[in-house]
C-alpha positions in Angstrom: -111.3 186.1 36.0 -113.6 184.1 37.9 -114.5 180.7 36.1 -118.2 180.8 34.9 -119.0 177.4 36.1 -117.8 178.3 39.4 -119.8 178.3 42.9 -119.6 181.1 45.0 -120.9 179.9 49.3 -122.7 182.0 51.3 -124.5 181.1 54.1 -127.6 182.9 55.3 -128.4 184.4 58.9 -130.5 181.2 60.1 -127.8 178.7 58.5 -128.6 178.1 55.0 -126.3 177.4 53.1 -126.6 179.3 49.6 -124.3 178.2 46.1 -124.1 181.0 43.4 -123.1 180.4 40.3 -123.3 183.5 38.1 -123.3 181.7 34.0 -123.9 184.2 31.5 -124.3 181.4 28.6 -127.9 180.3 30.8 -131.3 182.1 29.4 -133.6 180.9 32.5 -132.5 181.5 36.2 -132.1 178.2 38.1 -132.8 177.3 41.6 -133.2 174.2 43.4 -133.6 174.1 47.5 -132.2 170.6 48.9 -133.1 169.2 52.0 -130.4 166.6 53.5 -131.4 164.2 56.0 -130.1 160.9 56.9 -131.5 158.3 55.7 -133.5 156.1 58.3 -136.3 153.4 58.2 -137.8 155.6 60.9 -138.1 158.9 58.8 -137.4 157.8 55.3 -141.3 157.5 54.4 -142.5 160.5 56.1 -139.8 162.2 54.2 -140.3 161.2 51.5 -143.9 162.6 51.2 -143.1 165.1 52.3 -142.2 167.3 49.1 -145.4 166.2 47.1 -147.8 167.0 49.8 -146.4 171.0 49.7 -146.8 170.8 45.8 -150.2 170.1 46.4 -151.2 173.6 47.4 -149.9 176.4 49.7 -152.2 178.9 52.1 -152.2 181.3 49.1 -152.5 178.7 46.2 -154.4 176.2 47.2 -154.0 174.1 44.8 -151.8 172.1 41.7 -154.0 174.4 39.8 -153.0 178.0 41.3 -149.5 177.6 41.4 -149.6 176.2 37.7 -151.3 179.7 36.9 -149.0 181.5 39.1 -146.5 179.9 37.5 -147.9 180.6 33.5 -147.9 184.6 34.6 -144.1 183.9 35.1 -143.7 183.4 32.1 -144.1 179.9 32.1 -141.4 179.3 34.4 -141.4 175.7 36.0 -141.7 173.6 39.4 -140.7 170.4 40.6 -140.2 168.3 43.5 -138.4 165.0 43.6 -136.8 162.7 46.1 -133.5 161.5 45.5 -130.8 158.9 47.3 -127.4 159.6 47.5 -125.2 157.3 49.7 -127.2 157.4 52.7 -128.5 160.9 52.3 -131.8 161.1 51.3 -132.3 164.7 49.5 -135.7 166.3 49.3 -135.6 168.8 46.6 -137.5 171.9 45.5 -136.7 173.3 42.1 -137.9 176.5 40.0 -136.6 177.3 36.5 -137.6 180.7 35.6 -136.5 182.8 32.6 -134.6 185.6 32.6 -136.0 188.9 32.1 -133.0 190.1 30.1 -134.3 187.8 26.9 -137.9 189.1 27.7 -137.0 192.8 26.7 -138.9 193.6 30.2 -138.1 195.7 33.4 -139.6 193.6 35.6 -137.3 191.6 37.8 -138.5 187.9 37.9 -136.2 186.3 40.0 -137.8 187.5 43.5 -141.4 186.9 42.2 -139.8 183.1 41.7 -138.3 182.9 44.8 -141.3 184.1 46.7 -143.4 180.9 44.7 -140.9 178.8 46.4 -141.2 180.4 49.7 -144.7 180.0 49.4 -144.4 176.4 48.4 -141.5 175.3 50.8 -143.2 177.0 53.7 -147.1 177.8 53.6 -147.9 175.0 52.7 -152.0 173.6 53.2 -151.4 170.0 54.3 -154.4 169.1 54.3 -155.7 165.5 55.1 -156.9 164.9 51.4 -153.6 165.9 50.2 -151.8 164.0 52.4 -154.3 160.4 51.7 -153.9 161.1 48.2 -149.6 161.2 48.4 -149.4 158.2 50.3 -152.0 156.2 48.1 -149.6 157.6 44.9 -146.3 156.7 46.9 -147.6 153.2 47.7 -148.2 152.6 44.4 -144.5 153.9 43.1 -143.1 151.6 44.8 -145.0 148.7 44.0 -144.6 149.9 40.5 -141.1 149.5 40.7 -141.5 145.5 39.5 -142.9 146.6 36.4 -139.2 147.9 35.4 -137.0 144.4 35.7 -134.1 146.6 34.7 -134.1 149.2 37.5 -136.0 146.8 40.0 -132.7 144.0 39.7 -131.0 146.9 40.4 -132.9 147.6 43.9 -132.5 144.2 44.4 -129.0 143.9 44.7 -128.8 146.8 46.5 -130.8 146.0 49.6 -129.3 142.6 49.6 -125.8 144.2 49.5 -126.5 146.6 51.9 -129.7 144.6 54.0 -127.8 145.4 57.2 -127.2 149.2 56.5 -129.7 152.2 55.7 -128.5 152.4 52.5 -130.5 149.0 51.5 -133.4 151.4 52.2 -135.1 152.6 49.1 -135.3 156.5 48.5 -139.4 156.7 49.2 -139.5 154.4 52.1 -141.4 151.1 52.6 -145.2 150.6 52.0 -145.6 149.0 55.4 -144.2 152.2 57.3 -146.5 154.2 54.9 -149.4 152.5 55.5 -148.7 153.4 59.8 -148.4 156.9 58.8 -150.7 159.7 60.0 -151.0 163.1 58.6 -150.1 164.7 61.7 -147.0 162.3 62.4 -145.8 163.9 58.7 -146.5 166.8 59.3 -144.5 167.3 62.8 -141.3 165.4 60.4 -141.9 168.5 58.1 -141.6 170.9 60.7 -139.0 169.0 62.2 -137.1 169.0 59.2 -137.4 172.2 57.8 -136.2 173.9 61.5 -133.4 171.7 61.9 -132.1 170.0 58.8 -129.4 171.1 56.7 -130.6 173.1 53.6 -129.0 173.9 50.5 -130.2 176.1 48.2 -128.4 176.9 44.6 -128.7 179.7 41.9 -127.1 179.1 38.5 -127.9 182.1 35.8 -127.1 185.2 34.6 -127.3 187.0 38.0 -125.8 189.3 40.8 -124.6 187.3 43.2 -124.9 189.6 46.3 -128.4 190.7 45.1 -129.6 187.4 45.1 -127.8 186.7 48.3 -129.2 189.5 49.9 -132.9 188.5 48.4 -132.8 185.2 49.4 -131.2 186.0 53.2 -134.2 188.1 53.7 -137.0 186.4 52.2 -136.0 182.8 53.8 -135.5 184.4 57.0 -137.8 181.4 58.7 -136.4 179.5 62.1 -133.6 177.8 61.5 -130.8 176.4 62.5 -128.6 173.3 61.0 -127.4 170.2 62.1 -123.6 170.2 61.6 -123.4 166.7 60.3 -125.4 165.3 57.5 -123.1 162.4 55.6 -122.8 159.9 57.8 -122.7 157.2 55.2 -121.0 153.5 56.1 -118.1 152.9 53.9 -117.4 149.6 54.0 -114.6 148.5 51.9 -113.8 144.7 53.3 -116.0 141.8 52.2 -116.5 138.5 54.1 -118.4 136.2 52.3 -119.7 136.7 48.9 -123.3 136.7 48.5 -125.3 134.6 45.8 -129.1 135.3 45.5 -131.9 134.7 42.8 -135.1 135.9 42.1 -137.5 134.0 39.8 -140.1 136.2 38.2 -142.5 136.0 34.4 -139.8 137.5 33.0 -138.7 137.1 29.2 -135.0 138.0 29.9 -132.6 137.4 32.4 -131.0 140.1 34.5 -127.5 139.9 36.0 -126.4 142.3 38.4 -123.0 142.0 40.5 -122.4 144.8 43.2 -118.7 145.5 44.6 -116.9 147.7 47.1 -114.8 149.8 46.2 -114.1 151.9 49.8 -113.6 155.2 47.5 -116.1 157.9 47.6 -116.4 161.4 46.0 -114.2 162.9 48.3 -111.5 160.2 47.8 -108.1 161.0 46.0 -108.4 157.3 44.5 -111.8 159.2 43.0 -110.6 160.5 39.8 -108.8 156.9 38.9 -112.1 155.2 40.1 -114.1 157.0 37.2 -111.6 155.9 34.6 -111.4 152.5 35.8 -115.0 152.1 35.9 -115.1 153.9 32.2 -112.7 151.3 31.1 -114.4 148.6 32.2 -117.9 149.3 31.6 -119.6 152.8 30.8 -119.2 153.3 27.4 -119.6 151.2 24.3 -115.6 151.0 23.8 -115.8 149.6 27.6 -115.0 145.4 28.6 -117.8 144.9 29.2 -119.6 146.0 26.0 -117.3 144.7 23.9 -116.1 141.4 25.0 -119.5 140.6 26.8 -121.8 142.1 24.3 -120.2 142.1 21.4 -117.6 139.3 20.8 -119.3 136.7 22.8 -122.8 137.4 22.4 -123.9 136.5 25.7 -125.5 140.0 26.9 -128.6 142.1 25.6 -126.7 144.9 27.2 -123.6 145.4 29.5 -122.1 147.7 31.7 -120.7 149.4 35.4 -121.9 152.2 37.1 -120.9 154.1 40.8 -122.8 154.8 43.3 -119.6 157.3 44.6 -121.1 158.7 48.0 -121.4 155.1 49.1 -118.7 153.7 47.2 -120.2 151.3 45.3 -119.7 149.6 41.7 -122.5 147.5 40.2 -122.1 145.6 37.0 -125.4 144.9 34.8 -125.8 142.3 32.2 -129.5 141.4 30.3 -129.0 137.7 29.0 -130.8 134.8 28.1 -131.2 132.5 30.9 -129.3 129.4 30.4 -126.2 132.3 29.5 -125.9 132.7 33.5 -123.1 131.1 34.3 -121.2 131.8 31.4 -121.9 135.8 31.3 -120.8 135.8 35.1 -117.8 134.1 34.7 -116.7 136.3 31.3 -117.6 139.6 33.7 -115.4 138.3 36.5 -112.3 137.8 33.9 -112.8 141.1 33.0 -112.7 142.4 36.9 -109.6 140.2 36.9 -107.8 141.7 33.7 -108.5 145.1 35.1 -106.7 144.1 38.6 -103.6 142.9 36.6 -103.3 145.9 34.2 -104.5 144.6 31.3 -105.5 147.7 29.6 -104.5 148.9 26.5 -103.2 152.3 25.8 -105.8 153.5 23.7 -109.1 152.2 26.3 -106.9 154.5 28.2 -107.0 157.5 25.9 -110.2 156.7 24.5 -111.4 156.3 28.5 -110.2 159.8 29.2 -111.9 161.5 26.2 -114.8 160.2 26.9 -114.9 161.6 30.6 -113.7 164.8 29.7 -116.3 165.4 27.3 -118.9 164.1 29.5 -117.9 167.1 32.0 -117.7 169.3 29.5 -121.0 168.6 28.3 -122.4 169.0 31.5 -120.5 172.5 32.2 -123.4 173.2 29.1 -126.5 172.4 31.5 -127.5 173.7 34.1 -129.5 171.3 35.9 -126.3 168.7 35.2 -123.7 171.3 36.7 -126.0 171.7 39.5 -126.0 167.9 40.4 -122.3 167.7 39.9 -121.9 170.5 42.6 -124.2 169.0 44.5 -122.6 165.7 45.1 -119.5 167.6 45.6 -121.2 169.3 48.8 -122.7 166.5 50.4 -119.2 164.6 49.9 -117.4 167.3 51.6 -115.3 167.9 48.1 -117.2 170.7 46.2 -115.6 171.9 42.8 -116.3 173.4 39.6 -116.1 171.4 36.1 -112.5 172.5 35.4 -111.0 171.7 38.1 -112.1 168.6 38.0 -111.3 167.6 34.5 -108.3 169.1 35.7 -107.8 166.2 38.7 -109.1 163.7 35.8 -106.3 164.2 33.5 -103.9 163.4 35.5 -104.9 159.9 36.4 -102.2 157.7 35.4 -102.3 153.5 34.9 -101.0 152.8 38.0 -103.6 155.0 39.4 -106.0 153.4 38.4 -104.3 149.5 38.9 -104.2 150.8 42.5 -108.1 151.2 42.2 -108.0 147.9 40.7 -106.8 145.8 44.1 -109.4 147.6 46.3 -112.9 146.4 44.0 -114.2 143.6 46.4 -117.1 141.3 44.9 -119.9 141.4 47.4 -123.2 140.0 45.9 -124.4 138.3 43.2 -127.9 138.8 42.3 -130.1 137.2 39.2 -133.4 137.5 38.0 -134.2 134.2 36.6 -137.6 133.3 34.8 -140.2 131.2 36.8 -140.4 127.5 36.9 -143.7 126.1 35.4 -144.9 123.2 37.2 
C-alpha cells in the first residue's frame, strides 16, 4: 500500500512536470504551480513582478475583484501568489486551495472549475500598464520596508555580504534601482519568456484520482512549452578564505548578531540528514547550545539560535543582545561551534535532538501546504522523498555522523547591527 504522503511524477505533453499526492486525511484540494528560474540581477526584478501583475486581473476577470467573486462561488476556495528564494532558484508560485466536493454533499466536481481559475490567472492575464505601475510602486516599497524588521533585515544583511560576489546575495524581489529601469513591456516579454521556456512544476495534494487529474491538467495546460533541462545551478562553496567582520549602525534599541557559515552540504547531500541534527543540537530548539548556554545561563542574548539555508548550504546563527554584550556573545557562540566540532554532546541533546526532528516531520506529514514545501525542496535539490522516508534517513544519524558535519562548518562573516553614535 502506497504511502499517503507520497508523490506520484508525471510529466505533461509540453514538459510540465506534475506531483500527485492523493491524502485522504485533506478536506480541500491543494494545488500550487511553481515557476523555477535562476536567479539573476538581470531577471530577478522583472520576475519578481511578475506573479502580482497576473493576480491583478485576467481577460475574463479583470480584476482583484472578479476573481475574489469567482473564487466565493467556489465555495470560498483561495488564491495566492508569492515569490520565494531558495538557494539560487528564485520560485514564482501560483497556489489555489479549493474544497473538496465530497464534504460539500454536492455532484459537482470542483477541482477542474479550480484549475481553469488558475489557467485563467497563469495565462490570460490583462497586464495592463496600471497594473503593472501599481506592482512596481508596491514592490519598491517591500523592499524598502524591509528596514523596518531589524530581525529579518540583519539577516539580509549577512547574506549579501556573505554571498556579495554570487547571485545568491540577491534578494528574492530584486533591487529598487533595476525596478525603477523597468518597462511594462520589458516584463511582460520576461513573462512570456518564462512561462514558454522555464521549468514548471505543478503539485496536487487531496483526496483525488490521480490519473483524472493528470489527464485534466495535461489537457487544460496544454499551452507552448517546453523546459529548460537545468534549473539548480546554485554555487556551493564550502572553503573560506578570510573571515569577514562588518557592522551596521542604525536607531536601533537592540543589538543584532548574526554569524553565517558554510557548510558545503545541501539537500541532496548524504551528510544532510546529520546536518539537521547538528544544527538542532546546536541551535533550533530551546533544549539547543545556543538557547541554553547563550540565553539562558549567561544572559547575554534576547534570543538565540541556527537555521539552514540547505539548497545553498548555509548555516546562520542569530543572537539579539544588548550592545556592549558584542564581544562577549560572539565569543560564547564560537565555543559552542567549537564544542560541537570536538563532540561535545551529550547523549540526551542527542535523543532529545532527534525527537524533536521527527516530530517536526511528522507534524508536517499533517499539512498540506508544509508537505508541499518539503517535496518541493526535495525536487529542486534533485532528492525528492516523502515524510517517511525521510524520518526514516533521519534516524539513522549517528554521533560520528554528525562530528563529521562538525569539521566541514567554516565561519565566513560576521555581521552586527550596532546602535548609532550621537554626536
Amino acid at each position: 500500500m502506497k504511502e499517503a504522503g507520497a508523490f506520484k511524477y508525471y510529466q505533461t505533453d509540453n514538459e510540465l512536470d506534475l506531483y500527485i499526492c492523493k491524502n485522504p486525511k485533506f478536506k480541500t484540494n491543494l494545488i500550487q504551480m511553481v515557476i523555477l528560474g535562476q536567479l539573476d540581477k538581470e531577471t530577478a526584478s522583472s520576475n519578481a513582478l511578475i506573479p502580482f501583475i497576473l493576480y491583478r486581473g485576467s481577460k475574463n476577470y479583470p480584476s482583484s475583484r472578479d476573481f475574489k467573486l469567482e473564487l466565493d462561488e467556489l465555495y470560498g476556495a483561495e488564491l495566492s501568489v508569492s515569490v520565494l528564494k531558495r538557494g539560487e532558484i528564485q520560485l514564482l508560485n501560483f497556489s489555489l486551495e479549493i474544497v473538496n466536493e465530497k464534504y460539500l454533499g454536492i455532484d459537482e466536481a470542483l477541482l477542474p472549475k479550480g484549475l481553469a481559475l488558475l489557467k485563467e490567472l497563469v495565462l490570460n492575464p490583462l497586464f495592463t500598464e496600471e497594473f503593472f505601475q501599481q506592482e512596481k510602486d508596491f514592490i519598491i516599497k517591500e523592499i524598502k520596508s524591509i528596514i523596518n524588521d531589524k530581525y529579518y533585515y540583519s539577516l539580509n544583511r549577512c547574506f549579501q555580504e556573505m554571498c556579495a560576489e554570487e547571485p545568491f546575495g540577491l534578494y528574492k524581489l530584486g533591487r529598487i534601482e533595476d525596478h525603477e529601469k523597468l518597462t511594462r513591456e520589458e516584463v511582460y516579454q520576461q513573462y512570456q519568456k518564462i512561462i514558454q521556456n522555464n521549468r514548471i512544476l505543478i503539485f496536487v495534494i487531496g483526496d483525488v484520482d490521480e490519473q483524472s487529474v493528470y489527464e485534466e491538467i495535461n489537457s487544460e495546460f496544454n499551452f507552448k512549452h517546453q523546459a529548460l533541462k537545468e534549473y539548480n545551478n546554485t554555487i556551493i562553496k564550502k572553503e573560506v578564505a578570510e573571515i569577514k567582520e562588518v557592522e551596521e549602525r542604525l536607531n536601533i534599541e537592540q543589538g543584532k548578531l548574526v554569524l553565517g557559515f558554510r557548510t558545503g552540504i545541501t539537500r541532496k547531500d548524504e551528510l544532510y540528514y546529520p546536518l539537521l541534527m547538528y544544527n538542532g543540537i546546536l541551535g533550533s530548539f530551546p533544549h539547543s547550545k545556543l538557547f541554553q548556554n547563550v540565553r539562558e545561563k549567561e544572559s547575554l542574548a534576547y534570543y538565540a539560535s541556527s537555521s539552514l539555508e540547505s539548497t545553498k548550504g548555509l548555516l546562520l546563527i542569530t543572537a539579539g543582545i544588548d550592545f556592549a554584550d558584542y564581544k562577549k556573545t560572539r565569543e560564547i557562540i564560537l565555543q559552542e561551534v567549537e564544542k560541537m566540532r570536538q563532540g561535545d554532546f551529550t547523549a540526551e541533546e542527542f535523543d532529545w535532538t532527534m525527537k524533536s526532528l521527527i516530530n517536526s516531520f511528522e507534524n508536517t506529514a499533517d499539512n498540506n501546504r508544509g508537505l508541499l514545501a518539503h517535496y518541493l525542496l526535495g525536487v529542486i535539490n534533485h532528492r525528492p522523498e516523502p515524510i517517511r522516508e525521510s524520518i526514516e534517513r533521519l534516524s539513522m544519524v549517528k554521533r560520528e555522523d554528525i562530528i563529521s558535519v562538525a569539521e566541514n562548518i567554516k565561519l565566513d562573516t560576521i555581521y552586527f547591527l550596532n546602535k548609532r553614535v550621537k554626536n
